[in-house]
Every structure is written in C-alpha cells, then in structure tokens.
C-alpha angles and dihedrals in degrees: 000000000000112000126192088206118054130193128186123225094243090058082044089060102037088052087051088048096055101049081052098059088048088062093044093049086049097052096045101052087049081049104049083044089057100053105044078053084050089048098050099041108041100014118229122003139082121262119205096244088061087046091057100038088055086039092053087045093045092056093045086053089056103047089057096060085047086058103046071049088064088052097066092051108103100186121103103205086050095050087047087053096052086039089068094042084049093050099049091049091049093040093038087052090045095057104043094048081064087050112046093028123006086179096079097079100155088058090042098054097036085056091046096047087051087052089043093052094036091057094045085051089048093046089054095045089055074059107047088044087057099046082048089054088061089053146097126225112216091244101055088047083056091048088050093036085052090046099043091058086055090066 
C-alpha cells in the first residue's frame, strides 16, 4: 500500500513510548497524591487504590523500556510483527476506554493517536519489506560477482 505519509518503526516506538510515559507520569502522581491522603488519614499502611495506581505506573514504566528495546530489532518481519501487537493493544485500549468511560478523553485520544501512528507505521513497513525483497545484500553481489568470474 502506497502511503503518502510514511513513518518509520522507530518514530512509531518513540511515539509509544511517549504516550506511555505520559500515563506513567499520570498514575504516579495520583498515586503519590493517594498515598500521602492514606497516610494522613489512616497512618502507615498501603491501601489498594495506591497499590493500583503504582501497579498501573510500574507497568507503563515497563512498557517504555519494552519499547527503546524495539528500537534495537533490525529485522523487518519481526518489527512488522510487534507493530501489530502494538496496534491491537493501543486499538483494544482505545475502544474500551469509549466503552467503560467516554469521559476520559484525554486517555481515549492519546491511545487513538498511538493506534493511529502505529497503523500508518505498519502500512509503511509492508512497504519497506517489499522494496527489501528487490534488493541485494553486499554479500550475495560479492557471491554473484565471485561466480560469475568462474565462468
């Protein structure tokens, strides 16, 4: 599919990875909030809303080091692979924050924009893996380039 736009997996996980520190940063100030109000209220102790809150910012913290990971993979039907699984959490998020709670708009169009991104990226790596297929690798032009001298 020929895009006019094109994005390049490594955009595609940067921007991810934003978005994802966004929600990290989000959850663990609410987070932070909560349990200084636990603390004050009640004294020591953990209450199950700071522990969800930390849990939610601890996953988000992991999913952006998941995703500098991404970065480093060099192969594209492997990209093209993660992009999908990108794509359907992003998408699958996006649509049932419009389900359960349409109010969170903020939520609902940061995980669309990531889906949006994420396709468009998807959509240009079916590209760039065609275009790859049409090509030579150095080392297969010196392996013709040798053969071709035995003749």
């Amino acid at each position: 599919m020929n895009l006019k736009i094109k994005v390049l997996p490594k955009y595609a996980y940067l921007a991810s990875s934003s978005i994802a520190f966004i929600f990290f940063c989000y959850f663990a100030y609410k987070a932070f909030i909560a349990y200084l109000i636990h603390k004050e209220l009640y004294g020591d102790g953990m209450d199950v809303l700071v522990s969800l809150r930390a849990a939610l910012a601890g996953i988000m913290f992991l999913l952006i080091l998941l995703f500098f990971q991404f970065i480093k993979i060099k192969d594209l039907k492997s990209q093209r692979t993660i992009l999908r699984g990108i794509f359907i959490a992003w998408s699958s998020l996006f649509i049932i924050l419009i389900i359960v709670n349409a109010n969170l708009i903020y939520f609902i169009s940061l995980s669309g924009i990531a889906a949006l991104i994420n396709l468009i990226s998807l959509f240009s790596l079916v590209d760039l893996i065609k275009e790859e297929r049409n090509t030579l690798t150095e080392k297969e032009i010196y392996l013709l380039q040798k053969l071709a001298n035995k003749k």
